[in-house]
C-alpha positions in Angstrom: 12.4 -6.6 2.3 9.6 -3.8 3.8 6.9 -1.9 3.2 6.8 1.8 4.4 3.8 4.1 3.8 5.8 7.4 3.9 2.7 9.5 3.7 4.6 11.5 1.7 2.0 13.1 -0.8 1.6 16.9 -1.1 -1.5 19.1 -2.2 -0.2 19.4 -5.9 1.6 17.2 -8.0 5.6 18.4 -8.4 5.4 20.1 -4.9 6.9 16.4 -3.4 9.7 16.5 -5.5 10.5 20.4 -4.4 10.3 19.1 -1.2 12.4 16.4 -1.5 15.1 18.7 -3.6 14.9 20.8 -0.4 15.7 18.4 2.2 12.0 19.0 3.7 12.5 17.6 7.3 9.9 14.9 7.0 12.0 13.5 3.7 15.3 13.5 5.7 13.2 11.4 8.8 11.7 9.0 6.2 15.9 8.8 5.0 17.3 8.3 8.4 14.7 5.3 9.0 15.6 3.6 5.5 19.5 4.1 5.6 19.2 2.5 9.2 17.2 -0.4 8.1 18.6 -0.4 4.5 15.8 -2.8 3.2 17.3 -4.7 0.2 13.9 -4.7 -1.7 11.5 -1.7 -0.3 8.0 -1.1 -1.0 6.8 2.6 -0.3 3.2 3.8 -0.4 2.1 7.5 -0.3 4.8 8.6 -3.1 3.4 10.8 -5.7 3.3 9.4 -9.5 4.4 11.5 -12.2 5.2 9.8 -15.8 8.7 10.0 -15.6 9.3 9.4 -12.2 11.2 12.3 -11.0 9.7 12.3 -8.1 10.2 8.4 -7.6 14.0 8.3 -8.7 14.6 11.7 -6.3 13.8 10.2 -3.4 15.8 7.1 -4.2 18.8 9.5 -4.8 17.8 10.9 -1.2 18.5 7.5 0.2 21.7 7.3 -1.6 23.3 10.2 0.1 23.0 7.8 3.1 24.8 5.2 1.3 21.9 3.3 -0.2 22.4 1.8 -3.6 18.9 1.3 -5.2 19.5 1.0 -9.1 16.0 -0.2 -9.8 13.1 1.9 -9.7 9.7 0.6 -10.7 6.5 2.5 -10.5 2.9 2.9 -12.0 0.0 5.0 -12.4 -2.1 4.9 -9.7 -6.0 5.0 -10.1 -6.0 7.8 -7.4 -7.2 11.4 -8.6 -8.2 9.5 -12.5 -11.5 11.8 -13.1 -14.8 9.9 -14.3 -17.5 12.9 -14.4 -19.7 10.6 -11.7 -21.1 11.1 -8.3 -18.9 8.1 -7.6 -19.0 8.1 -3.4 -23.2 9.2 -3.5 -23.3 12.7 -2.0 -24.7 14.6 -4.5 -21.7 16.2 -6.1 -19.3 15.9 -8.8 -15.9 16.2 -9.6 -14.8 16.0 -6.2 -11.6 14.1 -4.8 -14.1 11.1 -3.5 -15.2 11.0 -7.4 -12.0 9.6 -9.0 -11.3 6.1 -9.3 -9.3 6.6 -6.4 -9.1 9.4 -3.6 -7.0 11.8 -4.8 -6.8 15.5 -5.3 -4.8 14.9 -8.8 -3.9 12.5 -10.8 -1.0 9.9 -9.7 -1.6 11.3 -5.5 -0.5 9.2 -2.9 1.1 6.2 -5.4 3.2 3.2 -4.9 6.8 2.6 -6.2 9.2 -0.3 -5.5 12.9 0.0 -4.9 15.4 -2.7 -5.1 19.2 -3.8 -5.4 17.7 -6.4 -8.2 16.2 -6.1 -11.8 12.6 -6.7 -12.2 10.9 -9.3 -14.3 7.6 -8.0 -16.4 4.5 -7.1 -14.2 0.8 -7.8 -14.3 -1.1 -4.9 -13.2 -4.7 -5.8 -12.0 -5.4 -1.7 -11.1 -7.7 -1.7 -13.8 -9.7 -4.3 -12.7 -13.8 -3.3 -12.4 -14.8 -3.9 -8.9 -18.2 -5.6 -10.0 -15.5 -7.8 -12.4 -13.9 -9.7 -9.0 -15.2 -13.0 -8.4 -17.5 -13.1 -5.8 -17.8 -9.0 -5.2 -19.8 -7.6 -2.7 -20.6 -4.3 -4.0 -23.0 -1.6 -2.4 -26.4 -1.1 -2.5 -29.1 1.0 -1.0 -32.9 0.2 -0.8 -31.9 -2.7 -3.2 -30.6 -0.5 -5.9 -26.7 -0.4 -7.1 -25.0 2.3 -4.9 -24.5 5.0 -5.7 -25.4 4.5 -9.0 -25.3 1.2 -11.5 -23.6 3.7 -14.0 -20.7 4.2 -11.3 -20.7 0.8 -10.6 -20.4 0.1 -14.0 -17.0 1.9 -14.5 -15.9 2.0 -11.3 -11.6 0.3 -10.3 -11.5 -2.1 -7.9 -8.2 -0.3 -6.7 -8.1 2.7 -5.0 -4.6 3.0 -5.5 -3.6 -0.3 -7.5 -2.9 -4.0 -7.2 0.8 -5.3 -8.7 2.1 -8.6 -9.4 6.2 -7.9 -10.0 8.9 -10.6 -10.2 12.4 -9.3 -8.7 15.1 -11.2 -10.6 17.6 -12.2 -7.2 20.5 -13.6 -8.1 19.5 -16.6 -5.6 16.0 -17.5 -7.6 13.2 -15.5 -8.3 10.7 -14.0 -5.9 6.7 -12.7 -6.8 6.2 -9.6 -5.1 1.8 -8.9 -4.7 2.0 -5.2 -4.0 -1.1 -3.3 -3.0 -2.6 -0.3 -0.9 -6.3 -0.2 -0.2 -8.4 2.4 0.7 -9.7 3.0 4.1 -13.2 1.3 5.5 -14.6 4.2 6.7 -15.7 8.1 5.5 -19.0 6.3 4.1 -22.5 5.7 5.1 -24.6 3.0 5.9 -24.2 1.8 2.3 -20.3 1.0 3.6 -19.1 1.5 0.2 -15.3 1.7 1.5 -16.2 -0.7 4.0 -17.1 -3.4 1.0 -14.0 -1.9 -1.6 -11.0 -2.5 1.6 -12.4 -6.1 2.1 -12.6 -6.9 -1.9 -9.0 -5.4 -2.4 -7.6 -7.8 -0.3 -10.0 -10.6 -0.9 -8.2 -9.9 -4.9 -5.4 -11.7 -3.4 -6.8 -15.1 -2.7 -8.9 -15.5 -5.6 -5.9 -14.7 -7.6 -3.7 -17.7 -5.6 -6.7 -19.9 -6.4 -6.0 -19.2 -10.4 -9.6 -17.1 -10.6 -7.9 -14.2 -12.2 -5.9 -15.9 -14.6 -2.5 -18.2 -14.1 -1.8 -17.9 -10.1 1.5 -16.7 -9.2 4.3 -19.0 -8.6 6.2 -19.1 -5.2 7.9 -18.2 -4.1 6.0 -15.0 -3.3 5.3 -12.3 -0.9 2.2 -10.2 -0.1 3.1 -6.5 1.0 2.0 -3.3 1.1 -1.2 -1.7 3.3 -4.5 -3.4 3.6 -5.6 -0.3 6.3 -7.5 -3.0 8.5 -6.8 -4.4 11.7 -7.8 -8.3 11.9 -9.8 -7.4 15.3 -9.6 -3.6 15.8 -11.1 -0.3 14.2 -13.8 -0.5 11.5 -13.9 -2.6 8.6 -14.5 -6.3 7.7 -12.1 -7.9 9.7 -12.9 -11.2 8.0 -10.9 -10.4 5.1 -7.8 -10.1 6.5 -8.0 -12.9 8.8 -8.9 -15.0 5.5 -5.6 -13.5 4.0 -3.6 -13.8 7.1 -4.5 -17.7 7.9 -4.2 -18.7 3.9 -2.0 -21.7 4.2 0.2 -20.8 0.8 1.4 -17.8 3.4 3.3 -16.9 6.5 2.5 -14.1 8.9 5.8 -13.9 11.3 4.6 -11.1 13.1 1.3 -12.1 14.2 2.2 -11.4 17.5 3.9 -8.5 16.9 1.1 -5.8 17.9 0.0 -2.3 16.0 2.1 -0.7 12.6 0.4 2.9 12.4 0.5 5.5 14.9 -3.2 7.2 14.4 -5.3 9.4 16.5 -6.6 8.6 20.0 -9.3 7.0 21.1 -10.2 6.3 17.8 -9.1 4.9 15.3 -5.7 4.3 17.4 -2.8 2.2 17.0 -3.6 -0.9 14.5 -2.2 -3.1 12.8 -2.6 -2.6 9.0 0.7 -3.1 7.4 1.7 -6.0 6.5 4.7 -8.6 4.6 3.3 -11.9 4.4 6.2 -14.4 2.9 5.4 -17.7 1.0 5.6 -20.6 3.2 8.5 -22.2 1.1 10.4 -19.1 2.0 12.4 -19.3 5.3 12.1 -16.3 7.7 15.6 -15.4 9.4 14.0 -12.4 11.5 11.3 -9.9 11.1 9.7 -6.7 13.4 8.3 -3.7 12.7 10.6 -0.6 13.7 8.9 1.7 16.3 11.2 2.4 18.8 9.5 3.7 22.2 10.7 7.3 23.5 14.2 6.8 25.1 14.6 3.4 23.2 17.8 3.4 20.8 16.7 4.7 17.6 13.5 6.9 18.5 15.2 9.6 17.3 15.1 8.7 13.6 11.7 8.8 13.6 11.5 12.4 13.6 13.3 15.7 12.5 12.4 18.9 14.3 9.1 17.8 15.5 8.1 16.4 11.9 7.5 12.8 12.3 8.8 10.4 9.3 4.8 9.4 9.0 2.3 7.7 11.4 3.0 4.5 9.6 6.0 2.5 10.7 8.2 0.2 8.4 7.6 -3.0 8.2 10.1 -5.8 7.4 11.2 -9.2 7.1 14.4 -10.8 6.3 13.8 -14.1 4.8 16.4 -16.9 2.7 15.8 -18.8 -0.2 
């Protein structure tokens, strides 16, 4: 299984799927990287939403002209781009992309869908969760008054994008997929409003093994998706991760395994901020992150005419029953 942020949002919804129906070179690099992988269960981020999931099932077809057979599709809305007529991020204006529940510059940007050679099972969706609602949130505050407002704080998501608990019915037994992509730590002030919101969407995890959001998951499970912090590097509260990371119920086999996003120099740089964390009663049979070095076998799918696949890199993990 693997979790790939494609980065494959546009500036309006339905212009993805045009590009997808067009064979836009950045679709046809993020389709030589999964035909080559060919993750039996694949977890994408930065896929637009739309209700019927045309966008969603096109790409999946994309995949198929490489000889990938992925007969079940599952996606949600995402909170990204849902207007609430608040100054939501403090800066004085409304109705701005920072204002939805999520970033977004419509409604359903940047989502998350789920691919997989196996039925799903019903899923618990936790998007709708109010931040102030999580056990143990840290929210804002400034001057010690609710930032930016107690009104926002009274409406506003936990989830930037969402949070997802979805069984996968394998013929073998049945495995809990914890599917998430949190916003970024940064763009905000000293108030560190997306500082506090990354560490709380991944804290959601462990308070939700520890039964405080209702019955806890039963393993075996896996945590994946895109927490967008490093556990030592770049901004953010590290702390939260390396709670997640070191949580005895999981297994991190690539904790030596270095950087999974290919950002800007200096800063923020390579870090590692993707991640597939496997139950511990799962066994792992291999796992690696594919980011093959220029002039290493396989750098070429990463890119079609000088349009890289995304900065992200898929991540993946083979495990047995």
């Amino acid at each position: 299984m693997a979790t790939y942020d494609v980065e494959l949002t546009r500036k309006g919804p339905g212009i993805m799927l045009r590009d997808i129906t067009r064979d836009d070179p950045q679709v046809v690099a993020i389709t030589q990287v999964v035909t080559h992988l060919a993750p039996d269960i694949l977890f994408l981020q930065g896929v637009d939403y739309d209700a019927d999931l045309l966008g969603a099932t096109a790409l999946r077809d994309h995949f198929g002209k490489g000889g990938l057979d992925y007969p079940h599709v599952f996606a949600l809305p995402p909170n990204t781009g849902i207007p609430t007529g608040l100054d939501m991020n403090g800066d004085g204006r409304l109705h701005t992309p920072a204002d939805a529940q999520g970033y977004g510059k419509f409604r359903g940007a940047s989502g998350m869908i789920v691919l997989s050679r196996w039925p799903f099972g019903d899923a618990t969706d936790f998007s709708a969760l109010l931040w102030r609602d999580l056990p143990e949130a840290t929210l804002p505050e400034a001057d010690g008054v609710p930032f930016p407002s107690e009104e926002a704080q009274a409406i506003q998501r936990l989830s930037s994008n969402g949070h997802w608990v979805l069984p996968v019915r394998h013929p073998d037994g049945p495995v809990t997929l914890m599917l998430f992509a949190a916003g970024p730590p940064v763009f905000d002030g000293p108030e560190n409003l997306n500082g506090l919101r990354n560490a709380d969407e991944i804290r959601i995890w462990s308070h939700l093994l520890d039964g405080k959001l209702g019955a806890a998951p039963q393993p075996p499970i896996v945590v994946m998706g895109g927490a967008n912090l490093d556990p030592t590097q770049g901004e953010g509260r590290h702390e939260a991760i390396q709670t997640l990371l070191n949580d005895p119920r999981l297994q991190d086999p690539l904790a030596q395994a270095g950087p999974t996003v290919d950002w800007r120099e200096p800063t923020p740089g390579d870090l590692r901020v993707d991640y597939v964390l496997p139950s511990t009663d799962l066994k792992v049979i291999d796992a690696g992150i594919f980011w093959p070095k220029p002039g290493a076998p396989g750098h070429e799918l990463l890119s079609v005419k000088d349009i890289k696949a995304s900065r992200h890199h898929m991540v993946w993990v083979d495990i047995a029953f």
